[in-house]
C-alpha positions as CSV (number, residue, x, y, z in Angstrom):
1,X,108.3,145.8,144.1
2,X,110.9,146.5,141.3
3,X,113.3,143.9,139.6
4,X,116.1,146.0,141.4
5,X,114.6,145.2,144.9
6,X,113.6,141.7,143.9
7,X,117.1,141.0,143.8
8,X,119.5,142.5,146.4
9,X,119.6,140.9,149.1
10,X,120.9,141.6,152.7
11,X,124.2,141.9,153.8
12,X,124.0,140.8,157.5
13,X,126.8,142.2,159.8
14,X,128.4,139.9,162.3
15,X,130.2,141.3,165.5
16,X,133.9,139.9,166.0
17,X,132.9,138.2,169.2
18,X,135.0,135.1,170.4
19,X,133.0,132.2,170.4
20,X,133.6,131.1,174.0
21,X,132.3,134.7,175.0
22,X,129.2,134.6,172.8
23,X,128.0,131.0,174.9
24,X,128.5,132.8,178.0
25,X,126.4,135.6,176.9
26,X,124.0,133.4,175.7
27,X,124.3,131.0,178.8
28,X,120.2,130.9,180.1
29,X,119.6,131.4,183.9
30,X,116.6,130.4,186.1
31,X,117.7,133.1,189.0
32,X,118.5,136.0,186.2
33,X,115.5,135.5,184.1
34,X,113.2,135.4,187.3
35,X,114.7,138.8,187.8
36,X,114.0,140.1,184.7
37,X,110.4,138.8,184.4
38,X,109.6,140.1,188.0
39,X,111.6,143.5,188.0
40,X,109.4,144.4,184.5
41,X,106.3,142.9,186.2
42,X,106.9,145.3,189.5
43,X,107.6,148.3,186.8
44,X,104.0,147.8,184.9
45,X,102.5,147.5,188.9
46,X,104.6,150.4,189.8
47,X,103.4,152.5,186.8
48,X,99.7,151.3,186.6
49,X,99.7,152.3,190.6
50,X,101.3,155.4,189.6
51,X,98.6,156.1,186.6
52,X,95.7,155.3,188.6
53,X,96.9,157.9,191.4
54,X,97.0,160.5,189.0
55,X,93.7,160.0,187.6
56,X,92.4,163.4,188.4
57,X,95.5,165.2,187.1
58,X,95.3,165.1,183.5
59,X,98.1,166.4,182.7
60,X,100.1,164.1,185.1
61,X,98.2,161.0,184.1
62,X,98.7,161.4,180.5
63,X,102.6,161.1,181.9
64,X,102.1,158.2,183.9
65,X,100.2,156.7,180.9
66,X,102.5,157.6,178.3
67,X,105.4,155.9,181.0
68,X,103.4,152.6,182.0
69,X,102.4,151.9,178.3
70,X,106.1,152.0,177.2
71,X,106.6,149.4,180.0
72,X,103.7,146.8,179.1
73,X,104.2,147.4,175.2
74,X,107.5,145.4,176.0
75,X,105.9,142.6,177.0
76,X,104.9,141.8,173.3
77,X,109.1,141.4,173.3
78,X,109.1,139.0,176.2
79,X,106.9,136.9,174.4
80,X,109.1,136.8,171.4
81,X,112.1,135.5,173.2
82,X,110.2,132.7,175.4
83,X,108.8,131.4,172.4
84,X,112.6,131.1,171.7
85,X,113.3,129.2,175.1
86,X,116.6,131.9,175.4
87,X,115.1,133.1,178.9
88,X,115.4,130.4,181.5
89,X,117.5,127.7,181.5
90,X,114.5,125.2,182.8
91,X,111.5,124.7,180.1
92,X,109.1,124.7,182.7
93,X,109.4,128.1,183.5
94,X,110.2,129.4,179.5
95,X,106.4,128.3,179.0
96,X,104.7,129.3,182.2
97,X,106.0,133.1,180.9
98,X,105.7,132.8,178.2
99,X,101.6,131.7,178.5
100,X,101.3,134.1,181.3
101,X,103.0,137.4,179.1
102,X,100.8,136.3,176.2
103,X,97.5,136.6,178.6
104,X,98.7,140.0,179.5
105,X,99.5,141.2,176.4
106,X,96.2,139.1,175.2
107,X,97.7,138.6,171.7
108,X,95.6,139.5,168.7
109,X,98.4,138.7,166.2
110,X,99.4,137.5,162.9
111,X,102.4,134.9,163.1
112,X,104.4,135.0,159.6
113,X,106.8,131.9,159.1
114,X,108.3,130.2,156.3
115,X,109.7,126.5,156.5
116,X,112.9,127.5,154.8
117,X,113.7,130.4,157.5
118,X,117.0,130.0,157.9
119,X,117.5,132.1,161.2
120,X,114.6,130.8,163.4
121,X,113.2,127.4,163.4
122,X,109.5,126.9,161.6
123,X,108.6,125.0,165.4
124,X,109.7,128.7,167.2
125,X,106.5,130.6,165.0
126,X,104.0,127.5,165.8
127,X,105.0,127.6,169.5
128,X,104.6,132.1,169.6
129,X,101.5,131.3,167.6
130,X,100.0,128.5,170.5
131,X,100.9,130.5,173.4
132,X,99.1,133.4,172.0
133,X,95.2,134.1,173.3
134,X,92.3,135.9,171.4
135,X,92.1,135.9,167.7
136,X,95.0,134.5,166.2
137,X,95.9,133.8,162.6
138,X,99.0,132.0,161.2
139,X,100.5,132.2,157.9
140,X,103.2,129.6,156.7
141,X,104.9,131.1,153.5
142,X,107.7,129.8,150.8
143,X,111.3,131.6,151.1
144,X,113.3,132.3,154.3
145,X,113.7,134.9,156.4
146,X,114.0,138.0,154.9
147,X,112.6,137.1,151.1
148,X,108.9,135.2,152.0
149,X,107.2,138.4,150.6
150,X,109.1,137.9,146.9
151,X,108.1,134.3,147.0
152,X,104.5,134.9,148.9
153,X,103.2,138.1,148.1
154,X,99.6,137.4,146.5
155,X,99.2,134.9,149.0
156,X,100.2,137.0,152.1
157,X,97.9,139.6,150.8
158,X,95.1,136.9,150.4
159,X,95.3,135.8,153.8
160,X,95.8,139.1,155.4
161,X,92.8,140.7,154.2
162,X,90.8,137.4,155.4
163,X,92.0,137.6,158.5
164,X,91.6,141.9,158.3
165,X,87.9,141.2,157.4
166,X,87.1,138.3,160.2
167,X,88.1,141.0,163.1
168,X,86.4,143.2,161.4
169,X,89.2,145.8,160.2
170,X,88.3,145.7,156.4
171,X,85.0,145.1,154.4
């Protein structure tokens, strides 16, 4: 990383949206979230039903594969914003999701947070990183949101190849 790099920094963009508008967009609902989490739940059924009936047309199934893994890769997303609690309004149902998603996805994943991150709470990471199953690994780094890696680099790199080498992706 040059000097250069080291030093710009990002320019976020902010939408002119009225601030009474923005809380109603971001108003969390029980009933809509339900019909999120089951409409993309009856999509992955719908596809995997689809995949499995195509099994001896290769050329269809690679389709029906190609379709139902664009589905479930989106669950890794759901899991992002239930660690957030921005789904359902009740915190019972944020978690019960959010575990169940994780399962389904059956996480193998790296959580990156800093304590100074400025855009998501240090609690959000710890909670993606608990609901997550399988081999997990969790790295709290100096800086905030977008500049950890100019504050953390030798240690991220440390850390990352431990973990690399304990699933056995590096020797």
């Amino acid at each position: 990383m040059t000097a250069d790099s080291r030093s710009q920094s990002i320019s976020w963009y902010r939408s002119p949206v009225d601030r009474d508008v923005l809380q109603r967009l971001h108003r969390r609902s029980d009933f809509k979230g339900l019909l999120q989490a089951g409409g993309h739940l009856a999509l992955i059924t719908l596809t995997g039903t689809v995949a499995w009936y195509f099994q001896d047309r290769p050329l269809l199934l690679i389709t029906a594969l190609f379709v139902h893994g664009t589905f479930y890769v989106f669950l890794l997303n759901a899991t992002h914003e239930l660690c957030h609690g921005t789904v359902f309004k009740s915190h019972f149902l944020n978690r019960f999701f959010l575990r169940f998603f994780s399962f389904l996805c059956w996480r193998d994943h790296v959580v990156i947070h800093g304590q100074q991150d400025e855009l998501i709470p240090f609690a959000h990471g710890l909670r993606l990183f608990d609901a997550g199953k399988g081999r997990r690994f969790f790295l709290e780094v100096a800086g905030g949101h977008g500049n950890w890696f100019d504050h953390s680099q030798l240690p991220y790199e440390r850390e990352l190849n431990d973990f690399m080498m304990a699933i056995g992706l590096a020797g």
